[in-house]
Backbone as a ProteinNet text record, in pm:
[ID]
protein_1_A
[PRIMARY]
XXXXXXXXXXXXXXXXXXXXXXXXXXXXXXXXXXXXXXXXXXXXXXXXXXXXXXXXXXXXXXXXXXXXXXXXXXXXXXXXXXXXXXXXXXXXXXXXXXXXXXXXXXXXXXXXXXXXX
[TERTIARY]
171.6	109.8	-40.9	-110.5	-261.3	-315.4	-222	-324.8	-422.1	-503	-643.9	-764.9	-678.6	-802.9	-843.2	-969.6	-1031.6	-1093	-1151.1	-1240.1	-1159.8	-1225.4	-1214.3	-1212	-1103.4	-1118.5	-1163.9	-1150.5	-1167.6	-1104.5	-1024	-977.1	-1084.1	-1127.7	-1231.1	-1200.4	-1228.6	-1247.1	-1364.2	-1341.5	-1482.6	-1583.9	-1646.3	-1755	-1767.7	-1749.4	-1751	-1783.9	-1710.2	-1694.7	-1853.9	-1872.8	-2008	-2148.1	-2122.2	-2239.5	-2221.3	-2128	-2127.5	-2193.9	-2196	-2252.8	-2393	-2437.3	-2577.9	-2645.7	-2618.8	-2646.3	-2689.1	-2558.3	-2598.3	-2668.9	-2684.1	-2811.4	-2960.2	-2981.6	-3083	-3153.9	-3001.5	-3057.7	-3079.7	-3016.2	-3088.8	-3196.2	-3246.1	-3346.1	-3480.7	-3457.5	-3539.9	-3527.2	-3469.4	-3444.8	-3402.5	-3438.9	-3404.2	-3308.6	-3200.5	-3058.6	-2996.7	-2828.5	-2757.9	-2685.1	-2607.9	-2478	-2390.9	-2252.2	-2085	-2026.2	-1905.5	-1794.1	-1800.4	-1677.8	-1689.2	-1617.7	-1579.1	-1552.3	-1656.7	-1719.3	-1864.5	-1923.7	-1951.3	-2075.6	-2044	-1920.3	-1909.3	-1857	-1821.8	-1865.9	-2013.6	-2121.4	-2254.7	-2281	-2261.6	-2362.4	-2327.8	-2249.5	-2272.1	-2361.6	-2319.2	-2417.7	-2570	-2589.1	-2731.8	-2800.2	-2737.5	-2776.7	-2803.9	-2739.2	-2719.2	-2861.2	-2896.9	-3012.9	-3133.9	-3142	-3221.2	-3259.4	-3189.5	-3167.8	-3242.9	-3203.5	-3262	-3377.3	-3435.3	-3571.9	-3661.1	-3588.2	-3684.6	-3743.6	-3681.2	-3676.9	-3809.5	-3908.3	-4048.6	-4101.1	-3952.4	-3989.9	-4024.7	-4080.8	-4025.9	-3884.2	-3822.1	-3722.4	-3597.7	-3654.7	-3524.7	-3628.4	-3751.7	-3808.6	-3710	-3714.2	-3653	-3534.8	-3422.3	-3286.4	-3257.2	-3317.3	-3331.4	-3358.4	-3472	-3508.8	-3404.6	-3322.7	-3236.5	-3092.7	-3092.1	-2942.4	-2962.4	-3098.5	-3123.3	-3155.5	-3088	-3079.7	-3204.9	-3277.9	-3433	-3563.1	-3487.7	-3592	-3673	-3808.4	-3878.8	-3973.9	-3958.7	-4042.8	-3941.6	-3831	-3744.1	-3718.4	-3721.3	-3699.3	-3803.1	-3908.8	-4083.9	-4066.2	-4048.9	-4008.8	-3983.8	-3812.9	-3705.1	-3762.7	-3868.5	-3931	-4059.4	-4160.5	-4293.2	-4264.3	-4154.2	-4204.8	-4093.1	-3968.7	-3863.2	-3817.9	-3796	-3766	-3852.6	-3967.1	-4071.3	-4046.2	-3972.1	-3968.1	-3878.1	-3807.9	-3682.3	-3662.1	-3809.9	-3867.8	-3770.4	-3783.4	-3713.7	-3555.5	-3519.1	-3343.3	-3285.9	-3152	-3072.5	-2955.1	-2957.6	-2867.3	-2878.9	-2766.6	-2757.4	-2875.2	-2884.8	-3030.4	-2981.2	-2885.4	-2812.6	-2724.5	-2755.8	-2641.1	-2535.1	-2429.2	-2316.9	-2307.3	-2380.9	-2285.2	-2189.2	-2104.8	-1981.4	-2027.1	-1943.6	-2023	-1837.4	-1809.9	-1710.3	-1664.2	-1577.1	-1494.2	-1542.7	-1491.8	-1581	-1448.2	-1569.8	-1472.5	-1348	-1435.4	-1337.8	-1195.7	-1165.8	-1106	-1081.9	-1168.3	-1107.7	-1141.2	-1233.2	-1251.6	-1348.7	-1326.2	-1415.2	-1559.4	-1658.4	-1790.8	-1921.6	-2009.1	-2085.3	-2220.6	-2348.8	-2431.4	-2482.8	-2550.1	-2611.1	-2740.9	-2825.4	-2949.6	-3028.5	-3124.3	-3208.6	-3241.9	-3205.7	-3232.9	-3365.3
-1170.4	-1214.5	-1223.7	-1208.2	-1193.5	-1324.8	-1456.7	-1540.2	-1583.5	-1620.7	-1662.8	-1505.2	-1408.7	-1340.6	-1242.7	-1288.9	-1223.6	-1096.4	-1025.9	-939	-795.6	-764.4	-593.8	-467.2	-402.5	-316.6	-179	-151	-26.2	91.2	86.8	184	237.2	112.2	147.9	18.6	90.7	-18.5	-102.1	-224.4	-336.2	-269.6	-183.7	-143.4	-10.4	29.2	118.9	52.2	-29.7	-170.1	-256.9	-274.5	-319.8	-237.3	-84.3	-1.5	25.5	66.7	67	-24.6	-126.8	-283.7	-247.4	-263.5	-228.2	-125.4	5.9	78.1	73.7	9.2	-34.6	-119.5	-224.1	-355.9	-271.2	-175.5	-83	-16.9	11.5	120.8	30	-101.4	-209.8	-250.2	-252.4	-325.5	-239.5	-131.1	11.6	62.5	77.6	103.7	-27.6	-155.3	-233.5	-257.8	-143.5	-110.1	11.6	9.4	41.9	98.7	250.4	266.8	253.1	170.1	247.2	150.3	152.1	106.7	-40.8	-52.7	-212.1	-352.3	-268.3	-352.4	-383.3	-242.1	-213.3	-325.3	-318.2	-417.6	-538.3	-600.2	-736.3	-781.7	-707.9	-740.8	-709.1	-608.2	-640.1	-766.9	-818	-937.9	-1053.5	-1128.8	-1263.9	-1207.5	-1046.8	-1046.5	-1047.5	-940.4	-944.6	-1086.6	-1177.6	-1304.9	-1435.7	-1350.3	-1446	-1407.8	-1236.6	-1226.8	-1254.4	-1270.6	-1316.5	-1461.1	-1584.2	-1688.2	-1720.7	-1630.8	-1627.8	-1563.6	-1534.5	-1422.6	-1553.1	-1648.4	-1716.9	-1847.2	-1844	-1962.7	-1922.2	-1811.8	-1802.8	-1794.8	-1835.3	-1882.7	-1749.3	-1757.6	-1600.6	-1620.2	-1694.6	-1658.3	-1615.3	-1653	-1621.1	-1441.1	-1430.4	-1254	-1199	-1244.8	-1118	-1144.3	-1220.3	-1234.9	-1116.3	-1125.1	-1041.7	-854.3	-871.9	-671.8	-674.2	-763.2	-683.7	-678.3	-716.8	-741.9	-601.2	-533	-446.3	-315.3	-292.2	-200.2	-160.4	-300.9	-248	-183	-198.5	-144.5	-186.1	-162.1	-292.8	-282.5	-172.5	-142.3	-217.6	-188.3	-264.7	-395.8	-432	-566.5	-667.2	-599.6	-661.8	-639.6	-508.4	-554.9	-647.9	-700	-798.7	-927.8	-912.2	-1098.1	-1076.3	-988.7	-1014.5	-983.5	-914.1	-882.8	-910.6	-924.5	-1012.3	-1103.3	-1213.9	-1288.3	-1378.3	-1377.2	-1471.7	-1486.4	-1395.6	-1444.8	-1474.8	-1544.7	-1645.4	-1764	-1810.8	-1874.3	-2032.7	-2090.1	-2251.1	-2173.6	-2053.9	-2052.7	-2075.6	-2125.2	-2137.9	-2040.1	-1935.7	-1832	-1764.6	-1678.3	-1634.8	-1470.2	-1401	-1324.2	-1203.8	-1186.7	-1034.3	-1034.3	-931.3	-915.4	-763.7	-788.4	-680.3	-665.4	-545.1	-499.9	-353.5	-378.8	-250.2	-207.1	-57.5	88.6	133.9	231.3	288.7	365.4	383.3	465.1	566.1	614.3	755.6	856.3	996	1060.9	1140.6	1153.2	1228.9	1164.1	1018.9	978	818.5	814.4	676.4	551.4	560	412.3	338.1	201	126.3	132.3	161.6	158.9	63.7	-5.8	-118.8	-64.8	-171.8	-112.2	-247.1	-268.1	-391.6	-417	-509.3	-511.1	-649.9	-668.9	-792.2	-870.6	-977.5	-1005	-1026
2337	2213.2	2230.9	2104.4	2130.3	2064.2	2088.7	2013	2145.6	2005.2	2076	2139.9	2100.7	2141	2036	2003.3	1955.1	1943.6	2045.3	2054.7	2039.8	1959	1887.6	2011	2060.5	2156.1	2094.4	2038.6	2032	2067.4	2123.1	2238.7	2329.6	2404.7	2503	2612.8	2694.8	2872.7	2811.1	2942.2	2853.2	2915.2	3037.7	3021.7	2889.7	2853.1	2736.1	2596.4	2588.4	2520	2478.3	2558	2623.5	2591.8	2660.4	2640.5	2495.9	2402.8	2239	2199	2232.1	2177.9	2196.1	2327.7	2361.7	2263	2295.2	2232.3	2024.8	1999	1866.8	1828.4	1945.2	1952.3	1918.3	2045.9	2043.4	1892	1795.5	1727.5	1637.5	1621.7	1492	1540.9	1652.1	1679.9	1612.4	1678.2	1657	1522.2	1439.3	1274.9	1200.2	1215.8	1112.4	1050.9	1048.2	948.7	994.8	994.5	1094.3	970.1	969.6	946.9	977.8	995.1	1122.3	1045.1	1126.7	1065.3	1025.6	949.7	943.9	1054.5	1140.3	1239.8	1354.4	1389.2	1502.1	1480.2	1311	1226.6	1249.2	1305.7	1250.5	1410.6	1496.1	1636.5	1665.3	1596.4	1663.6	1609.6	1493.9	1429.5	1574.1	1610.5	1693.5	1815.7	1872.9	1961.2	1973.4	1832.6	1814.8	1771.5	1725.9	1628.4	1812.1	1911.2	2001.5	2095.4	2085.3	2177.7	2020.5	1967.4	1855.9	1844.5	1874.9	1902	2030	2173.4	2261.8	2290.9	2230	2188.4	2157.3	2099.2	1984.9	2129.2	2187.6	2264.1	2320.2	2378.8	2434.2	2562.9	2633.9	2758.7	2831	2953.8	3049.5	3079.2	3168.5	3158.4	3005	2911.4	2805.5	2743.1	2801	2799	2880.8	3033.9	3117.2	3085.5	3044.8	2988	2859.5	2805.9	2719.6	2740.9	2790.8	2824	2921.1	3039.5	3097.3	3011.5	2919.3	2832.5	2753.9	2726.5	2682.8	2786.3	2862.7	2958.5	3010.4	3007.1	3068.1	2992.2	2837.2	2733.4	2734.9	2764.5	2763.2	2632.8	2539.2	2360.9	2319.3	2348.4	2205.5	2251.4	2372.6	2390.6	2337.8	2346.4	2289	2179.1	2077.8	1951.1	1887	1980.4	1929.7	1922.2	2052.9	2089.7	2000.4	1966.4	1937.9	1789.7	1672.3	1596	1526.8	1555.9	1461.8	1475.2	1622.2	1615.1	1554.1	1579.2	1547.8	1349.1	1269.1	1155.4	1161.8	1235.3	1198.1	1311.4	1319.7	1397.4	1380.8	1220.1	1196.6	1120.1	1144	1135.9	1215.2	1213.4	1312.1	1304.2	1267.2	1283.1	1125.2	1109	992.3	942.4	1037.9	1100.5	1009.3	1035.2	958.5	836.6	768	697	694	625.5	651.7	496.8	482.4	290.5	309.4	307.7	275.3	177.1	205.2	134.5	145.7	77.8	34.3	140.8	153.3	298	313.6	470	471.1	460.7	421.1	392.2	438.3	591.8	689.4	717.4	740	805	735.5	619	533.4	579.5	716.2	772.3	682.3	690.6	594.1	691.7	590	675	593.8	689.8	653.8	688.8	636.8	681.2	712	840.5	892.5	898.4	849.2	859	881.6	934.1	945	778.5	748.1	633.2	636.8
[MASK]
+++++++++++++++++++++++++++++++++++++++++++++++++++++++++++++++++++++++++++++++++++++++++++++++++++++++++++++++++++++

């Protein structure tokens, strides 16, 4: 039985699992707004909302926590800390939003589009 667990596999190993995540962290960070599915979208939001949170904090250590969570990016990690977290400086979460868009066509999956509010 799967109670209690949450997390969305994918049909992927958790490092695979993991680098999808990253990777899609990357491309919101870097374009502001994301196309994919509606499940991708709603496992990136707690992660991205969590290095966003930790962005905000200033310290060096919660910098290098960050560019290495980001595979060493160190543009988009400075992005994340110098140019978006800082506008959601007195929020306490709530960073993104998810609006669904109509299925796609190939294959019918529900697909979302994610963006920094």
């Amino acid at each position: 039985m799967r109670h209690g667990n949450n997390v969305r596999k994918f049909g992927r190993t958790a490092s695979q699992r993991q680098a999808l995540l990253k990777g899609l962290m990357l491309a919101l960070i870097a374009h502001g707004k994301i196309q994919t599915t509606d499940a991708k979208a709603k496992e990136l939001r707690p992660a991205i909302e969590k290095m966003i949170t930790k962005a905000n904090v200033g310290t060096l250590a919660s910098r290098r926590l960050v560019i290495s969570r980001l595979y060493n990016l160190t543009s988009e990690a400075n992005k994340l800390i110098d140019e978006i977290a800082p506008k959601y400086k007195g929020q306490s979460g709530g960073y993104t939003r998810i609006t669904k868009l109509p299925r796609r066509a190939g294959d019918a999956s529900k697909m979302a589009i994610i963006e920094f509010i």
